[in-house]
PyMOL CGO cylinders between C-alpha atoms (Angstrom):
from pymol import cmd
from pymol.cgo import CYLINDER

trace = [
    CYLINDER, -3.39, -124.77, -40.23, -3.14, -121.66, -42.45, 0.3, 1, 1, 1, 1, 1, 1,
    CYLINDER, -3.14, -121.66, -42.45, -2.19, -121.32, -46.08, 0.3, 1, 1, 1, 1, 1, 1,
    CYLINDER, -2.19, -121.32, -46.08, -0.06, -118.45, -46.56, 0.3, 1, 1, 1, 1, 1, 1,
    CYLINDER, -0.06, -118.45, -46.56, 2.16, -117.00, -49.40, 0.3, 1, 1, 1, 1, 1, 1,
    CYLINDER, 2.16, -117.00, -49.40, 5.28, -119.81, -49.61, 0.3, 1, 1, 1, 1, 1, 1,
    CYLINDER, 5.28, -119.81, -49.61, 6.84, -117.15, -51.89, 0.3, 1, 1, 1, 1, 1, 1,
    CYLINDER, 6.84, -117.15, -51.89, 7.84, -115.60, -48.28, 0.3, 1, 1, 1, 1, 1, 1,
    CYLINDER, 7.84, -115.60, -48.28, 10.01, -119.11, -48.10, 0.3, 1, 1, 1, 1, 1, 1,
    CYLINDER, 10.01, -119.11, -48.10, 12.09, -118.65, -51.22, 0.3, 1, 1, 1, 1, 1, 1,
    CYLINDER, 12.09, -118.65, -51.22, 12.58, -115.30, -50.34, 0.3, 1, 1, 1, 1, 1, 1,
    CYLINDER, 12.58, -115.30, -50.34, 13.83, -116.32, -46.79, 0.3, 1, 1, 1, 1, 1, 1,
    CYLINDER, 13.83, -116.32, -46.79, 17.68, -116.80, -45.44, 0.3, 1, 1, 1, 1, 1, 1,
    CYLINDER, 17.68, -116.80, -45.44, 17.37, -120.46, -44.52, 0.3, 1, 1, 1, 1, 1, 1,
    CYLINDER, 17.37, -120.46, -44.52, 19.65, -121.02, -41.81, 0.3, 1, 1, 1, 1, 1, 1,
    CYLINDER, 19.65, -121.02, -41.81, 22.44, -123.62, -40.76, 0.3, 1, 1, 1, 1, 1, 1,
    CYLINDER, 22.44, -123.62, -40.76, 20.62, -125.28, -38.69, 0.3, 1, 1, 1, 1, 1, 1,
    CYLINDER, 20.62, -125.28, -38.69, 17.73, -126.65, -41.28, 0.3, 1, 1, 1, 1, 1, 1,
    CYLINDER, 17.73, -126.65, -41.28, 20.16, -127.33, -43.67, 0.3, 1, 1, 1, 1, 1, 1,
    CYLINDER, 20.16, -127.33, -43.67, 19.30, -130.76, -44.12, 0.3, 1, 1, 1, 1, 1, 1,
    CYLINDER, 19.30, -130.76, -44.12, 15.67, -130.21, -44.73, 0.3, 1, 1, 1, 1, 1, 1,
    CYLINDER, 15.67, -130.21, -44.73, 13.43, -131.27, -48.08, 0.3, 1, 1, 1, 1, 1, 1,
    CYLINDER, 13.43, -131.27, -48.08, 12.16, -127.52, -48.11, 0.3, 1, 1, 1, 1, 1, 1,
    CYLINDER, 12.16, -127.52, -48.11, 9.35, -129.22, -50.77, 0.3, 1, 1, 1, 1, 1, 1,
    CYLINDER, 9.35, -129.22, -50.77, 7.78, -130.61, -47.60, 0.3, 1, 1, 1, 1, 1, 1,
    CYLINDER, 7.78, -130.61, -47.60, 6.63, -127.32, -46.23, 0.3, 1, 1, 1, 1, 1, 1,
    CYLINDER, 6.63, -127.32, -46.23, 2.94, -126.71, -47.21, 0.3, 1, 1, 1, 1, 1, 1,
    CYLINDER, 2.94, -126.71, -47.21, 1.53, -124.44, -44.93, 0.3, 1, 1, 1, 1, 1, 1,
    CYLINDER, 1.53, -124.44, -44.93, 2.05, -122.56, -41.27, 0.3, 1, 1, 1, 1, 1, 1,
    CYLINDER, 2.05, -122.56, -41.27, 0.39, -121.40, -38.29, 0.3, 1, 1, 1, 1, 1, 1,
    CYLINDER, 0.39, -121.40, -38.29, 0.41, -119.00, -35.68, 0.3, 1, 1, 1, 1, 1, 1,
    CYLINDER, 0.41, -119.00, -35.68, 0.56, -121.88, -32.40, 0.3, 1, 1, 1, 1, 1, 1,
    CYLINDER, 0.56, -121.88, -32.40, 3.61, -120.29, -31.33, 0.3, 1, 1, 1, 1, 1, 1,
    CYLINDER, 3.61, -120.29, -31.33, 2.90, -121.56, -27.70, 0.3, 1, 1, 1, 1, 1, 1,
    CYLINDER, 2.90, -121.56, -27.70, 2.53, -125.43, -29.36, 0.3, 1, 1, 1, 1, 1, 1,
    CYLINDER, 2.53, -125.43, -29.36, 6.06, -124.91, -30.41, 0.3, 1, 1, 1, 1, 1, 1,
    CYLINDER, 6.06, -124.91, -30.41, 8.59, -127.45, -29.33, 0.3, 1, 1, 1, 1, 1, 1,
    CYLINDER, 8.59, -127.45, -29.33, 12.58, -127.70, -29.76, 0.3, 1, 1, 1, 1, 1, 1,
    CYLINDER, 12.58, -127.70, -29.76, 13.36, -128.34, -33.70, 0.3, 1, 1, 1, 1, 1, 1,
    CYLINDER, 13.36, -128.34, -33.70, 10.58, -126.89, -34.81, 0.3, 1, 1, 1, 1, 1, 1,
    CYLINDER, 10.58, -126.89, -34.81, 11.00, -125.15, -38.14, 0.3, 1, 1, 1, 1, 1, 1,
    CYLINDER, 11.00, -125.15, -38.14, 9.54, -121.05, -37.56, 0.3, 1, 1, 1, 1, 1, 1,
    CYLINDER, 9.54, -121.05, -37.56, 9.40, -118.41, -40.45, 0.3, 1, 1, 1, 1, 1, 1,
    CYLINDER, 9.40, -118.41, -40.45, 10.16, -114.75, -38.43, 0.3, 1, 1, 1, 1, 1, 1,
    CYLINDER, 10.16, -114.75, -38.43, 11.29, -111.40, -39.51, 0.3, 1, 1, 1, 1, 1, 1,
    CYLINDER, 11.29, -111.40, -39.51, 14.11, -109.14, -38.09, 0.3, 1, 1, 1, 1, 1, 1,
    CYLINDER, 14.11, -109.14, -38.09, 13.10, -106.56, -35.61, 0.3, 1, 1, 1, 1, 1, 1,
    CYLINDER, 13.10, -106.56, -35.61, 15.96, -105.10, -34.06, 0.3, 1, 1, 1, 1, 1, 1,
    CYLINDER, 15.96, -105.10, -34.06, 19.80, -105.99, -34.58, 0.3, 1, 1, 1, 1, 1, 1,
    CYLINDER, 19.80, -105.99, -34.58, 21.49, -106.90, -31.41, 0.3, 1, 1, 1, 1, 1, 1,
    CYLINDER, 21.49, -106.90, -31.41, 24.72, -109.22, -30.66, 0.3, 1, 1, 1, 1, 1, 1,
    CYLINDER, 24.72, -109.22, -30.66, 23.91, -111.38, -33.78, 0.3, 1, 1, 1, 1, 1, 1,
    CYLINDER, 23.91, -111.38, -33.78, 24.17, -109.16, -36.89, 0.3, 1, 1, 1, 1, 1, 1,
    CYLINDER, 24.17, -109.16, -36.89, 24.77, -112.21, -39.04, 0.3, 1, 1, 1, 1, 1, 1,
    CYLINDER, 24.77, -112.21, -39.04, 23.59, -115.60, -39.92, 0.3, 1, 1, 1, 1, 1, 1,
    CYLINDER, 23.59, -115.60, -39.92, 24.69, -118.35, -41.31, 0.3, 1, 1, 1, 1, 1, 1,
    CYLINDER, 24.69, -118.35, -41.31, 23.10, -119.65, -44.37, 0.3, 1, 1, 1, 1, 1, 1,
    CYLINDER, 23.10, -119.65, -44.37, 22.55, -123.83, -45.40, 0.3, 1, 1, 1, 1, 1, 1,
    CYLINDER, 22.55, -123.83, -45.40, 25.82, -123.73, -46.59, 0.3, 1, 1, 1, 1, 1, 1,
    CYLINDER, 25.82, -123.73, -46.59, 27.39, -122.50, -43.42, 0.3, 1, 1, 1, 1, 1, 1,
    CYLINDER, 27.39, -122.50, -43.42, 28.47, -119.03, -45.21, 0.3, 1, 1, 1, 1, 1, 1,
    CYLINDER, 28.47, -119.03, -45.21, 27.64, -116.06, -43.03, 0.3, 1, 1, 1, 1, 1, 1,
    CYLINDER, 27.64, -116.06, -43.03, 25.06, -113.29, -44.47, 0.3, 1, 1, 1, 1, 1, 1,
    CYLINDER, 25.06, -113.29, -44.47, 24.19, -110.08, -43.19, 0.3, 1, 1, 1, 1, 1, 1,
    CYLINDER, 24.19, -110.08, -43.19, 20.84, -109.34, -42.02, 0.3, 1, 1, 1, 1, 1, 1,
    CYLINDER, 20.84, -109.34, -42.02, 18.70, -106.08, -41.84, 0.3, 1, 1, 1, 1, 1, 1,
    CYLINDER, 18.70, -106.08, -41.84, 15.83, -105.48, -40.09, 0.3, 1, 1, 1, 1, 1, 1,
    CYLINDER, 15.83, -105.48, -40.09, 12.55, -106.76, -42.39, 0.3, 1, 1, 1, 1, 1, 1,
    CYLINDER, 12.55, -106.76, -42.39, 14.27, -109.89, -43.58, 0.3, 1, 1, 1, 1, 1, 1,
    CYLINDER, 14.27, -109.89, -43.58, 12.79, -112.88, -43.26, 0.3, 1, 1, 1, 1, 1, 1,
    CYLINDER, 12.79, -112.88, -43.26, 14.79, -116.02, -41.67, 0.3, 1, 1, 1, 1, 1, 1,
    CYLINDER, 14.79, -116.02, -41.67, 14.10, -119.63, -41.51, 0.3, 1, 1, 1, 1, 1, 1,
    CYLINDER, 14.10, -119.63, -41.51, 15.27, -120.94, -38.03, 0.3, 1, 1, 1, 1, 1, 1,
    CYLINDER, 15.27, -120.94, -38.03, 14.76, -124.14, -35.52, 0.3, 1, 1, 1, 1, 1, 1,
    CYLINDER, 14.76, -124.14, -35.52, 13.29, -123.80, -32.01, 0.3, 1, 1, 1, 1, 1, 1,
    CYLINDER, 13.29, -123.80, -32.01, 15.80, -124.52, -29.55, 0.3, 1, 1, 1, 1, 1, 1,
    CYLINDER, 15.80, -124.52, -29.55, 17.66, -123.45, -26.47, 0.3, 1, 1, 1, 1, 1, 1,
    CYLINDER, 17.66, -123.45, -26.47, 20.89, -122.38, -25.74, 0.3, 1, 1, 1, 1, 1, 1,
    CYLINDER, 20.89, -122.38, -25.74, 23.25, -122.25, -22.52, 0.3, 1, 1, 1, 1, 1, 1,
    CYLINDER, 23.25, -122.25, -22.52, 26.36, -120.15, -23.75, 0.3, 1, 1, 1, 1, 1, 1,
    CYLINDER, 26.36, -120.15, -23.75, 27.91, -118.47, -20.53, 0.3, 1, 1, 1, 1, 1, 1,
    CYLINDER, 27.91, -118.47, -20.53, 29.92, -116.18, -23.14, 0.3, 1, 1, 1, 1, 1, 1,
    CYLINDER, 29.92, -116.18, -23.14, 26.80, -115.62, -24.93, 0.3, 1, 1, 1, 1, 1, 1,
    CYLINDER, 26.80, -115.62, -24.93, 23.14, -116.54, -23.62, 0.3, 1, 1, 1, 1, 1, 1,
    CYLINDER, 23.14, -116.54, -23.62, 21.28, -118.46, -21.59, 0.3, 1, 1, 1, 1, 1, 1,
    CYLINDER, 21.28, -118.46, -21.59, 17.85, -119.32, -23.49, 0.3, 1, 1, 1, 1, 1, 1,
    CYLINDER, 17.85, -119.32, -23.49, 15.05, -121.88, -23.86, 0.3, 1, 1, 1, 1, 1, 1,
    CYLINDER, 15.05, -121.88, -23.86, 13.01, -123.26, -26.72, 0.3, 1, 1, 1, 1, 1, 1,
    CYLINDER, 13.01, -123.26, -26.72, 9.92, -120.47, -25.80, 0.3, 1, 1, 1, 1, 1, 1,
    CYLINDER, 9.92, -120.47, -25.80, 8.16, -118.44, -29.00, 0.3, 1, 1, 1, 1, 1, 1,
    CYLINDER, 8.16, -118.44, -29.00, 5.91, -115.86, -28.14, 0.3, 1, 1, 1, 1, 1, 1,
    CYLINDER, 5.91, -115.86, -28.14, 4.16, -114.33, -30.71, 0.3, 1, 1, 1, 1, 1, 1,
    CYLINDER, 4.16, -114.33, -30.71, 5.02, -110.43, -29.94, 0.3, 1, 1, 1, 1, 1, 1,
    CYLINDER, 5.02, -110.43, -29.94, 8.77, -111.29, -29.78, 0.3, 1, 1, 1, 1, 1, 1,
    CYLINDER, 8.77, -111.29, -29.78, 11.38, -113.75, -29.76, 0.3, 1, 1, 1, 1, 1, 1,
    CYLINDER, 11.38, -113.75, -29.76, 15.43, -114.04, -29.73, 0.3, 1, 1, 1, 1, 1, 1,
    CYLINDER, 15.43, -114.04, -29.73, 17.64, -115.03, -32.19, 0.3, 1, 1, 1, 1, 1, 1,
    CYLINDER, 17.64, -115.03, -32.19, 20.03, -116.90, -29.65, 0.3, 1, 1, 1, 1, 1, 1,
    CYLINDER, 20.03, -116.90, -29.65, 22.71, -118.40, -32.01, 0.3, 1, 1, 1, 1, 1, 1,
    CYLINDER, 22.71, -118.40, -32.01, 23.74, -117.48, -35.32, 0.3, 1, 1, 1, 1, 1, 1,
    CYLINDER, 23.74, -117.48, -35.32, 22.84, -120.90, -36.92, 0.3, 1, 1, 1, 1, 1, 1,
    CYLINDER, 22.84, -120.90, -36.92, 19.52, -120.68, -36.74, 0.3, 1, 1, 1, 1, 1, 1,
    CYLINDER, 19.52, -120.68, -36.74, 18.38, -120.95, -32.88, 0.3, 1, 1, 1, 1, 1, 1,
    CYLINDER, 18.38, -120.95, -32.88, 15.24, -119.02, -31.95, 0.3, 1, 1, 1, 1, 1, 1,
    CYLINDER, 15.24, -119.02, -31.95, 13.72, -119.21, -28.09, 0.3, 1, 1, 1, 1, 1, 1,
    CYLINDER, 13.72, -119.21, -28.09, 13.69, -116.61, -25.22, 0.3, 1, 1, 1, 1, 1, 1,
    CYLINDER, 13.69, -116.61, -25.22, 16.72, -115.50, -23.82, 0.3, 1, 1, 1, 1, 1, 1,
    CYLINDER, 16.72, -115.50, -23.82, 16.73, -115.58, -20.16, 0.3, 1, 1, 1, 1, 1, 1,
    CYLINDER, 16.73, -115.58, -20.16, 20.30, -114.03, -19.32, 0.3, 1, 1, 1, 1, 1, 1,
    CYLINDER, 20.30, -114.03, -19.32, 23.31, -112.79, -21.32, 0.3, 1, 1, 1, 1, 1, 1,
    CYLINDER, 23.31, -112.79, -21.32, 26.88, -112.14, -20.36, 0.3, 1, 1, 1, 1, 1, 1,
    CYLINDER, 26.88, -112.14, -20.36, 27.40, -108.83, -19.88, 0.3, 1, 1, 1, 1, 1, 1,
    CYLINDER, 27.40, -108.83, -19.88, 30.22, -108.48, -22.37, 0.3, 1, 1, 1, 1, 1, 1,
    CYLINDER, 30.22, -108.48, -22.37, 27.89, -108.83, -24.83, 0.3, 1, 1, 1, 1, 1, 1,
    CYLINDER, 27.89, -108.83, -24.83, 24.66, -107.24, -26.51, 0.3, 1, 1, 1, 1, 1, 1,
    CYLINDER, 24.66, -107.24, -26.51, 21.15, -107.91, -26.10, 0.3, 1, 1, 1, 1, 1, 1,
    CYLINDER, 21.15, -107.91, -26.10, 19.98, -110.48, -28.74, 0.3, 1, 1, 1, 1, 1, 1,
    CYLINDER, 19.98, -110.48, -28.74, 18.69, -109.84, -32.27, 0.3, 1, 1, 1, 1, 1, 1,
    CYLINDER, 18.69, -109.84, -32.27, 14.87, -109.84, -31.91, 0.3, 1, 1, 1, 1, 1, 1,
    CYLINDER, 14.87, -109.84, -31.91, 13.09, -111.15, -34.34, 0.3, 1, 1, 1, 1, 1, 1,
    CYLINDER, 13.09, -111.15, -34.34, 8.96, -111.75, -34.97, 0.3, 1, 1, 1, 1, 1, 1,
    CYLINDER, 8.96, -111.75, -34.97, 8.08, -114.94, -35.50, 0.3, 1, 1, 1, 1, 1, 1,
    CYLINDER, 8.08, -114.94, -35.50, 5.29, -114.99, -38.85, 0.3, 1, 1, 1, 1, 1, 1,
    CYLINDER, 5.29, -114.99, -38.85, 4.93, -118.59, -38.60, 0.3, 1, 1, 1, 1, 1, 1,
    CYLINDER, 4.93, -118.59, -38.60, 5.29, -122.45, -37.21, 0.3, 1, 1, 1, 1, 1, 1,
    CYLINDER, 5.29, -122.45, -37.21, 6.25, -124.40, -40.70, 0.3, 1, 1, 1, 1, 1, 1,
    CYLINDER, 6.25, -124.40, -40.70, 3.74, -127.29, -41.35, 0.3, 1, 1, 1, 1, 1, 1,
    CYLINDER, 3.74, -127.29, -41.35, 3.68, -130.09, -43.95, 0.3, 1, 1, 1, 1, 1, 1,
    CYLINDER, 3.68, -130.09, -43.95, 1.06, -131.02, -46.14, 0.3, 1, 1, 1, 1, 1, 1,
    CYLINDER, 1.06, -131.02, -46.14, -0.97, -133.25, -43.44, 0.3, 1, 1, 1, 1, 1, 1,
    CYLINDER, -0.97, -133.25, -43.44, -0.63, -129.86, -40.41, 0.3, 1, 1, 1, 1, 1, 1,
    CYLINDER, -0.63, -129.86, -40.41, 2.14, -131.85, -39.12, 0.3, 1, 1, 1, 1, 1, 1,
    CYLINDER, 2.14, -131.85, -39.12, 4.98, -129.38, -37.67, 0.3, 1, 1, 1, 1, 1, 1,
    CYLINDER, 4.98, -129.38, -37.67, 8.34, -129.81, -39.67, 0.3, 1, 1, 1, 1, 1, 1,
    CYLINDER, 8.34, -129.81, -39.67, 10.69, -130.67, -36.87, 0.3, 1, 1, 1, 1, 1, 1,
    CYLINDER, 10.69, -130.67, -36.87, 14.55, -131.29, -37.85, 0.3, 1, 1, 1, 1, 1, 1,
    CYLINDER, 14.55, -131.29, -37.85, 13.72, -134.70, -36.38, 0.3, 1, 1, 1, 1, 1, 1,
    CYLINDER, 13.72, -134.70, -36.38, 12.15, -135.79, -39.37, 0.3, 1, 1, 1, 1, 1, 1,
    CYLINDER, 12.15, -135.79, -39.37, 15.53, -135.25, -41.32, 0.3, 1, 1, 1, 1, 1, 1,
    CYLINDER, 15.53, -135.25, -41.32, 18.38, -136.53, -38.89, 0.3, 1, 1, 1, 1, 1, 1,
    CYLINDER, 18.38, -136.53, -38.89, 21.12, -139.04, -40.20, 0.3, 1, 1, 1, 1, 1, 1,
    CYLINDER, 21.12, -139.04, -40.20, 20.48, -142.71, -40.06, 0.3, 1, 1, 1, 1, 1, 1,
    CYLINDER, 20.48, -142.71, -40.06, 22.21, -145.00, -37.73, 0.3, 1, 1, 1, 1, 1, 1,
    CYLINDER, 22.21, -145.00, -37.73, 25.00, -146.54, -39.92, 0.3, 1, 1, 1, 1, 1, 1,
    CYLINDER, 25.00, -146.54, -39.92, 26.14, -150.02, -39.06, 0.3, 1, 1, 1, 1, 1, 1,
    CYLINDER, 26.14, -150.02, -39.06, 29.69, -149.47, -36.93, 0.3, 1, 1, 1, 1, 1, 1,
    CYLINDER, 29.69, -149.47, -36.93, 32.17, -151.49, -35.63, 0.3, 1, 1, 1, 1, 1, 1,
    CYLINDER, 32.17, -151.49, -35.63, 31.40, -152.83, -31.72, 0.3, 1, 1, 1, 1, 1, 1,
    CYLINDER, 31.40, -152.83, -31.72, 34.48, -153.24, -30.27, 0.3, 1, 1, 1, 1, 1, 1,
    CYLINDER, 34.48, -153.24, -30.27, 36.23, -149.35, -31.04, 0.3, 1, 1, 1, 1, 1, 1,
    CYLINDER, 36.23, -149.35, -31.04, 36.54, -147.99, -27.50, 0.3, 1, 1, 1, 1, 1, 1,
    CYLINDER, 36.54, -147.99, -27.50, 34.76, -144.56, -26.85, 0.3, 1, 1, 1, 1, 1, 1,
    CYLINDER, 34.76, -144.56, -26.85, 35.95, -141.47, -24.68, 0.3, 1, 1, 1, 1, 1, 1,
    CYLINDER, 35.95, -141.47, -24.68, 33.88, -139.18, -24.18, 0.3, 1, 1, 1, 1, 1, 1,
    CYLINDER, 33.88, -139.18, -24.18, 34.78, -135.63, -23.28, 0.3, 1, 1, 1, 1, 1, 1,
    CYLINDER, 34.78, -135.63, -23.28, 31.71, -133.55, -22.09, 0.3, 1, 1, 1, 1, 1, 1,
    CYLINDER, 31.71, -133.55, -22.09, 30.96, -129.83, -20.88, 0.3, 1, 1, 1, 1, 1, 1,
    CYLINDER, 30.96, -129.83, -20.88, 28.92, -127.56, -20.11, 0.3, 1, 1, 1, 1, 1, 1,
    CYLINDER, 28.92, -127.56, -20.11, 30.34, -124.46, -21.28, 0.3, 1, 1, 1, 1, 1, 1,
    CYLINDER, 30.34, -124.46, -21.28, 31.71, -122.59, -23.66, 0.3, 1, 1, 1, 1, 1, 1,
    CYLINDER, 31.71, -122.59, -23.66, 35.80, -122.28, -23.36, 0.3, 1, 1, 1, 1, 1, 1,
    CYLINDER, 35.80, -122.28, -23.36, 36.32, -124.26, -20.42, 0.3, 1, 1, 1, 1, 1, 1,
    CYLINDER, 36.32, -124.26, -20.42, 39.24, -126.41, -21.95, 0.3, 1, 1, 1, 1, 1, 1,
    CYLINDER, 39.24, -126.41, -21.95, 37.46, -129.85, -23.41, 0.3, 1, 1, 1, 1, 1, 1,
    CYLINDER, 37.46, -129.85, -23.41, 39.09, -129.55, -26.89, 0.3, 1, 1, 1, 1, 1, 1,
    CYLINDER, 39.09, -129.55, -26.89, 42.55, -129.34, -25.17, 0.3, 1, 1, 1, 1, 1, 1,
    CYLINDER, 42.55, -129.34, -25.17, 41.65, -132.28, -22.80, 0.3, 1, 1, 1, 1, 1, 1,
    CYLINDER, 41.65, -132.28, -22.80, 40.81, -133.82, -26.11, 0.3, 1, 1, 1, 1, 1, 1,
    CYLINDER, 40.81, -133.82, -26.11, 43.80, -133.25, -27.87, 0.3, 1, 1, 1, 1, 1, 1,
    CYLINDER, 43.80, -133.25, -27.87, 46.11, -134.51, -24.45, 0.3, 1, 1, 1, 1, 1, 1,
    CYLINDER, 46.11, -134.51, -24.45, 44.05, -137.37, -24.47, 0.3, 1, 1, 1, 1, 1, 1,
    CYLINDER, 44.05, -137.37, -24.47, 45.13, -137.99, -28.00, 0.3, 1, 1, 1, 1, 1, 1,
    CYLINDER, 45.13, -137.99, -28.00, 48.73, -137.45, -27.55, 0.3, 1, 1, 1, 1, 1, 1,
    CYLINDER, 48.73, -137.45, -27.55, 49.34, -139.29, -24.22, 0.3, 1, 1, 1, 1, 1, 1,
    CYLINDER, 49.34, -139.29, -24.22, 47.46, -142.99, -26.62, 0.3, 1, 1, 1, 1, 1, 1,
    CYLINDER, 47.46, -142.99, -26.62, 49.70, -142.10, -28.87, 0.3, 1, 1, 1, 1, 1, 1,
    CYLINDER, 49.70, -142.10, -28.87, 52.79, -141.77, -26.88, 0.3, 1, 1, 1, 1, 1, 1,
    CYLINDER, 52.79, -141.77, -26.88, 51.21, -145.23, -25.30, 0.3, 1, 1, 1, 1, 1, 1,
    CYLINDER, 51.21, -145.23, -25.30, 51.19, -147.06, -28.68, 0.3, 1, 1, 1, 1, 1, 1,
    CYLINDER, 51.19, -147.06, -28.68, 47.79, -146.58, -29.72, 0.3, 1, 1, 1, 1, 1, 1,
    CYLINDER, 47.79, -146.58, -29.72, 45.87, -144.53, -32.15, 0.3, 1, 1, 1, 1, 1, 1,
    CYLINDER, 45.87, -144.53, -32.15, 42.51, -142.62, -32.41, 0.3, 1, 1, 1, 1, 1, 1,
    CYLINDER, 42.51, -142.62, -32.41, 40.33, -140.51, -34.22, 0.3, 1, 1, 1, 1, 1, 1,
    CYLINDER, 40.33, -140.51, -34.22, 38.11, -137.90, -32.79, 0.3, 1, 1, 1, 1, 1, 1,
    CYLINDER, 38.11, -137.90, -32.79, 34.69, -135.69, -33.77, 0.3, 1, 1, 1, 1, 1, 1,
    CYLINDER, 34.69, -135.69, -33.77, 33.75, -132.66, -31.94, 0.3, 1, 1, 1, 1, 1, 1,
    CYLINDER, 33.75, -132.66, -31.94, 30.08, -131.84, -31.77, 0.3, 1, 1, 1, 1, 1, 1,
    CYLINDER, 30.08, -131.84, -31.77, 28.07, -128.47, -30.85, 0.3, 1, 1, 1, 1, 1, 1,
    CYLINDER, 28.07, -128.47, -30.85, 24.88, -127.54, -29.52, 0.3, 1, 1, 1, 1, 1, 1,
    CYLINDER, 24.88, -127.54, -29.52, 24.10, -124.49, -31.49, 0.3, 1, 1, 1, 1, 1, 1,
    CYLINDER, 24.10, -124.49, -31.49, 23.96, -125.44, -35.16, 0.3, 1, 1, 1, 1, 1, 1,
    CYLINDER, 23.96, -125.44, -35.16, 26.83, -123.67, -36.14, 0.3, 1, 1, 1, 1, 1, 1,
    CYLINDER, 26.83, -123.67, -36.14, 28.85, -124.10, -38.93, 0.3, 1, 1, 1, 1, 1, 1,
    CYLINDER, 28.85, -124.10, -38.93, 32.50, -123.17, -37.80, 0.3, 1, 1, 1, 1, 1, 1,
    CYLINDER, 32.50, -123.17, -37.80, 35.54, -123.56, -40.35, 0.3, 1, 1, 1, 1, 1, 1,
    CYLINDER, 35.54, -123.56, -40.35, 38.08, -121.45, -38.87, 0.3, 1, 1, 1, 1, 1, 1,
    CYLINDER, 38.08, -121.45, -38.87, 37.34, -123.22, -35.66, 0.3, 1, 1, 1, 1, 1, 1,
    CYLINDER, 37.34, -123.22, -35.66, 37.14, -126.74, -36.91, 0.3, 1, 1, 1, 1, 1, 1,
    CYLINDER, 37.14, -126.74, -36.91, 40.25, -126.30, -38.61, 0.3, 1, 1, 1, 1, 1, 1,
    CYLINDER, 40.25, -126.30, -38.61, 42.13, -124.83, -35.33, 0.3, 1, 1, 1, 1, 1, 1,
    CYLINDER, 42.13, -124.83, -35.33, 40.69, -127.69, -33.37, 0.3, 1, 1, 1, 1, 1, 1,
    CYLINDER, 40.69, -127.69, -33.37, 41.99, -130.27, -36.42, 0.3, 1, 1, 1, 1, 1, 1,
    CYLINDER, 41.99, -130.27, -36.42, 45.80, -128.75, -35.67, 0.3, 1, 1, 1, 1, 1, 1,
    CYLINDER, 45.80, -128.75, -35.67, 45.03, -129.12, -32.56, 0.3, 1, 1, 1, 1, 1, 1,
    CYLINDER, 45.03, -129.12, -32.56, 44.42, -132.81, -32.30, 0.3, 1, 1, 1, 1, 1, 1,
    CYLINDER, 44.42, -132.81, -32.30, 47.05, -133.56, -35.26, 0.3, 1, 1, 1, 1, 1, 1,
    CYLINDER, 47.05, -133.56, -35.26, 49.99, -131.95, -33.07, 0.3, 1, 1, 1, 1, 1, 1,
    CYLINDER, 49.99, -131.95, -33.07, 48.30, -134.66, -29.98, 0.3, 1, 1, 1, 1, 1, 1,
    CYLINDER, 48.30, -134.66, -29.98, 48.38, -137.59, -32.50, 0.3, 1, 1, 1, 1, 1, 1,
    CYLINDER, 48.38, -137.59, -32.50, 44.42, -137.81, -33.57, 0.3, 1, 1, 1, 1, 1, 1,
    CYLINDER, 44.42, -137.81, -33.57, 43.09, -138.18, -36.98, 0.3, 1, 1, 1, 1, 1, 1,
    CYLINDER, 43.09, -138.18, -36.98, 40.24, -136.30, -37.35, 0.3, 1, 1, 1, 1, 1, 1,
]
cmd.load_cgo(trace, "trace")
C-alpha cells in the first residue's frame, strides 16, 4: 500500500461506471497493476486520444478529455463487435480505455470501422483504509424482496445490434395482443449511461405494449 496525494482524486473525472461509490472510502493506492481484477477501482491519466474522445461522468453527462487528465475508471472487459474486444488486463506501461463509462483493460481486437482506443496510464489501484482494493462489488444494490410468481423472459445476446431490443418489443406486443401485460428493463455490459438510447428503446416497447 502507498499513500499518495488524494488531491489527484478530487481533481479526477470520475466515471459512470463508479458512480455509486462512497469516494470517502478511498485511502490510499498501489502500483499491483498485475493483482488487478474486474471492478477494480484504477486512477490513470490520458495518453493518447483514440476512438473514445469522451467520457461520461457519475452523472452520466459526457465530458471531453485531453491528454494529462486524470480519470477514475473500473477494471473490466468488453466484447463489442462494433467496437472492441478487451479483457480486464492493466499493465503498468499502458492500458485501454475500452468503453466510455469507465472500462479500462487491454484491447485485444477492434472493428475496423473504428479507431484504436484511447490509451491511458494507469497511476494507481484505489485501496481503502485497511489495503483492501475498492471493487464496485462493495457498492452493488441490495436484493429487494419481489414478488415469486411474475413470470420472467429473458432475452440475451452477445452482440452489439443484433436485434434483442426488437425481439423484446415483439415479445411485448404479441402478450399484449394475447391479453396479458408486462414490463421490461434492458441492461448493458459497459457502464454506460445512455438517454437518447433508453428513451428510443422506451418508444420502442410502448408502441409493442410494455411499460417500462
Amino acid at each position: 500500500m502507498t499513500r499518495f496525494d488524494l488531491s489527484q482524486l478530487t481533481d479526477a473525472k470520475w466515471t459512470f461506471s463508479t458512480r455509486r461509490v462512497d469516494r470517502v472510502v478511498v485511502a490510499a493506492g498501489d502500483t499491483a497493476f498485475d493483482q488487478a481484477r474486474p471492478g477494480d477501482l484504477i486512477l490513470a491519466h490520458v495518453a493518447e486520444l483514440g476512438q473514445h474522445k469522451r467520457v461520461q461522468l457519475t452523472s452520466g453527462r459526457p465530458s471531453f478529455i485531453y491528454p494529462g487528465d486524470a480519470v477514475v475508471l473500473a477494471c473490466g472487459a468488453r466484447y463489442a463487435p462494433d467496437q472492441f474486444e478487451g479483457i480486464a488486463e492493466i499493465d503498468a506501461n499502458g492500458a485501454d480505455l475500452l468503453a466510455g463509462g469507465g472500462c479500462i483493460g487491454r484491447m485485444v481486437a477492434r472493428n475496423s470501422r473504428v479507431r484504436a482506443a484511447t490509451r491511458l496510464i494507469p497511476a494507481a489501484r484505489l485501496l481503502d483504509d485497511a489495503g483492501q482494493p475498492v471493487n464496485l462489488e462493495r457498492f452493488a444494490l441490495q436484493n429487494t424482496a419481489r414478488a415469486q410468481d411474475i413470470p420472467v423472459i429473458a432475452v440475451l445476446g452477445t452482440a452489439m445490434n443484433s436485434g434483442k431490443t426488437l425481439a423484446t418489443a415483439q415479445l411485448a406486443l404479441g402478450l399484449r395482443r394475447c391479453g396479458g401485460g408486462c414490463g421490461w428493463r434492458g441492461r448493458t455490459c459497459t457502464s454506460r449511461a445512455a438517454p437518447r438510447c433508453a428513451d428510443r428503446d422506451r418508444q420502442l416497447f410502448a408502441h409493442g405494449g410494455g411499460r417500462g
